[in-house]
FIDO-568792 format. One record per residue (C-alpha): residue in one letter; x, y, z. Coordinates in steps of 0.02 Angstrom, whole numbers, padded with zeros to 5 digits, always signed. Each point is the difference from the previous one (the first is absolute). Example, Ala and Ser with C-alpha at 12.3 -4.5 7.8 and 13.67 -1.06 7.14 Angstrom:
residues 2
A+00615-00225+00390S+00069+00172-00033
END
This chain:
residues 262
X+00000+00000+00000X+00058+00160-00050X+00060+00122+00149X-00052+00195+00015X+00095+00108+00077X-00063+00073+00175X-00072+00190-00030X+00043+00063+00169X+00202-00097+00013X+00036-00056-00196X+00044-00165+00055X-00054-00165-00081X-00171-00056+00041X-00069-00165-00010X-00169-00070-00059X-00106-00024+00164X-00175-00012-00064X-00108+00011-00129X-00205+00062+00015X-00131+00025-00139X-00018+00189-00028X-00185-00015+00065X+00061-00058+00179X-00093+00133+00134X+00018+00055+00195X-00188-00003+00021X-00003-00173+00094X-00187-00001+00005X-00018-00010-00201X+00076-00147-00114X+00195-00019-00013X+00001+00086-00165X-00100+00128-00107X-00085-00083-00126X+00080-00020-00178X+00195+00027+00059X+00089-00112-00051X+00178+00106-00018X+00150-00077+00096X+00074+00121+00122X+00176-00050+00048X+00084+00071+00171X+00183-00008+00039X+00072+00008+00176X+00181+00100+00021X+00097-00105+00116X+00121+00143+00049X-00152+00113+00066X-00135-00119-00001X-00117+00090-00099X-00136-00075-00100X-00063+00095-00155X-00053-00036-00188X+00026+00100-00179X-00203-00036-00041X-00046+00190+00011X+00170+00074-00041X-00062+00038-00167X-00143+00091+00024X-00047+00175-00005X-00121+00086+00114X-00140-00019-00130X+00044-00198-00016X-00004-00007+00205X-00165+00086-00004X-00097-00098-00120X+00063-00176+00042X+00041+00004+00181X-00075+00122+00090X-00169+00040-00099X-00170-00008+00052X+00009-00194+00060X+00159+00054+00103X-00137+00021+00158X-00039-00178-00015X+00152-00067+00047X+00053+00137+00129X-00171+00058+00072X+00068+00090+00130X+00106+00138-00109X-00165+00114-00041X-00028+00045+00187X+00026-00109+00125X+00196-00001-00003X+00008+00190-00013X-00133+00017+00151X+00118-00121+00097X+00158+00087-00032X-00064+00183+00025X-00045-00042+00170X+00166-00085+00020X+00091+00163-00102X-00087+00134+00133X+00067-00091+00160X+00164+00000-00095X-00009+00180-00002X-00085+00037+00149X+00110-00128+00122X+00155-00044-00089X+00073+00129-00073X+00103+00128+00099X+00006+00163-00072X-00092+00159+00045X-00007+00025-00181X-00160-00075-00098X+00094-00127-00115X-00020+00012-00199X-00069-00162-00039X-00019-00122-00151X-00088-00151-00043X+00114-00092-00121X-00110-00107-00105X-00136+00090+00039X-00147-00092-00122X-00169+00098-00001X+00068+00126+00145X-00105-00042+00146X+00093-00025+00115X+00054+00194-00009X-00184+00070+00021X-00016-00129+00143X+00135+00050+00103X-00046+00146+00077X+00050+00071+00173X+00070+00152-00100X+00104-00099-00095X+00052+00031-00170X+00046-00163-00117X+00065+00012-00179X-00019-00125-00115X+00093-00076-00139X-00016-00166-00112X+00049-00024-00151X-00153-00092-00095X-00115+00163+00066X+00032+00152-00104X-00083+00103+00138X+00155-00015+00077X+00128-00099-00109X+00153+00136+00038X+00112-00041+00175X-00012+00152+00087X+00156+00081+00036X+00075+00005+00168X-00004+00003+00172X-00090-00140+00053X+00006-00016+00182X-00124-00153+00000X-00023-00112-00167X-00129-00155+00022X-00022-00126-00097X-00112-00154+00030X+00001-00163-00116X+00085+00086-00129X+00175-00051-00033X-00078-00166-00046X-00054+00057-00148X+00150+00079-00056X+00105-00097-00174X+00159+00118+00049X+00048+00007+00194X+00114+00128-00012X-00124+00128-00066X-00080+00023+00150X+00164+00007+00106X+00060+00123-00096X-00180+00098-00008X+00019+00015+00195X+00178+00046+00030X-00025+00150-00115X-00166+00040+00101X+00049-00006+00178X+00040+00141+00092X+00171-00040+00115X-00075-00062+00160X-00169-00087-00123X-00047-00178-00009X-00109-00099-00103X-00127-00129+00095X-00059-00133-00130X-00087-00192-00006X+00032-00155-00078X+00000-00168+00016X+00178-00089+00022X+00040-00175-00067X-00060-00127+00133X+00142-00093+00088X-00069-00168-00080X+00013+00094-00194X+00095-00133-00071X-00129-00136+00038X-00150+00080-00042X+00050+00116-00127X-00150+00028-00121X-00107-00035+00119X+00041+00156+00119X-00170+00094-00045X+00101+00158-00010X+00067-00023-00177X-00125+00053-00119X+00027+00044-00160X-00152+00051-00031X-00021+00132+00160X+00189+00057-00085X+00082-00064+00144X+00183-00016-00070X+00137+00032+00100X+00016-00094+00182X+00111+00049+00133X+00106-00082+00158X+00081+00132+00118X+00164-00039-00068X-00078+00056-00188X-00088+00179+00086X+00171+00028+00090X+00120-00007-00157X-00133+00103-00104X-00018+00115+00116X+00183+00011+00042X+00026+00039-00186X-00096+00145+00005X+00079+00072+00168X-00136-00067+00125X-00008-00092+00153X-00126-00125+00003X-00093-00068+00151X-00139-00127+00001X-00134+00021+00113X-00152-00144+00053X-00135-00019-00108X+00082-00017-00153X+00038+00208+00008X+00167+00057-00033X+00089+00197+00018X+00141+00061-00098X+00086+00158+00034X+00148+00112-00028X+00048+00060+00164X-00012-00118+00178X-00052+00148+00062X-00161-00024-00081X-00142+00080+00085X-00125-00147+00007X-00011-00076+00167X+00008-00181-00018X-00061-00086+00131X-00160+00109-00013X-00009-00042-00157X+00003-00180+00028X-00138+00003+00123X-00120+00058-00148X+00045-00110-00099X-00065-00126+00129X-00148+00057-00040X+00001-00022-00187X-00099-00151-00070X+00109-00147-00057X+00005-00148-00117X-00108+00017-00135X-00178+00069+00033X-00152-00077-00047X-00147+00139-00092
END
């Protein structure tokens, strides 16, 4: 089998696994969307242990928006339209409100922002710009500072790692940090492979990460890199960040976990 070579190290990368493009996240709905039938290879870097695949590499924004996340997109990740950005405003405003320490009100971003929601549900005088780059409401990063970027379930979806790295190191203000989720590889990933429900193809979940992976990517772009419970992970510039962690951590005990049920 033909190796690829890891986007985040450039080292050789091994076959893992192999899915039909139609293979979902939404546990409660058949394996795969009907008529798929478009193999999906993934290669795992054993330098950084990343897992990742060239199936959307190729495609432009237009191409990502008509075949992946189009009208049916809801179907197999019902929880994007509103529930996920009701959870993670709440979560966002105790961020704000408890963790971070700075008289200051912090310039905010949600990176990856789909619809926007989550900004006019944040409230407590908070202010929350948005960017993504399939919404051409706001498809331009905005320049910096950034004291506080967030970013839930979005690196996921992204075909080039570095991109978003590089996105928030040129962002962040000096003593800024970016708070983000995702899902890393399970510590049994070389037995079940395929059959972690995480990689789906057809949700455009592409790229899969260890903490060894988010550390050298991160490192690359001149961030620390901490991961946090809950599958939630910061990155920053400067340890003298000015998000308190261990409040922090306490909300996200509070967070729902595992996959919900709607």
């Amino acid at each position: 089998m033909v190796a690829a070579e890891c986007k985040i190290c450039g080292q050789a990368s091994e076959f893992f696994t192999a899915v039909e493009s139609g293979k979902h996240c939404n546990l409660q709905l058949p394996a795969a969307a009907p008529g798929s039938g478009q193999r999906v290879e993934y290669y795992r870097c054993s330098t950084c242990e990343f897992i990742f695949t060239v199936f959307l590499d190729t495609y432009s924004i237009g191409d990502l928006k008509t075949r992946i996340y189009n009208d049916a997109y809801v179907n197999f990740d019902p929880l994007y339209p509103k529930i996920r950005p009701q959870i993670n405003a709440r979560f966002l405003r105790a961020i704000l409100q408890e963790s971070f320490m700075a008289n200051e009100c912090p310039r905010v971003l949600d990176y990856g922002a789909g619809n926007g929601l989550l900004s006019t549900l944040v409230g407590g005088g908070f202010a929350v710009e948005n960017y993504d780059a399939l919404n051409p409401d706001f498809d331009t990063l905005p320049p910096g500072p950034i004291d506080v970027i967030f970013s839930a379930e979005v690196v996921e979806h992204m075909p080039f790692p570095r991109v978003f790295v590089d996105d928030w190191s040129a962002c962040l203000s000096e003593f800024g940090c970016a708070i983000f989720s995702t899902k890393l590889q399970p510590s049994d990933i070389d037995v079940i492979r395929a059959d972690w429900w995480y990689i789906g193809p057809r949700n455009g979940h592409v790229s899969f990460f260890t903490e060894k992976s988010l550390g050298t990517l991160c490192a690359r772009a001149g961030l620390h890199y901490e991961s946090l419970p809950e599958d939630w992970h910061i990155a920053y510039k400067n340890p003298r960040h000015r998000i308190d962690i261990s409040t922090l951590q306490r909300n996200m005990a509070l967070l729902p976990t595992g996959f919900i049920m709607v």
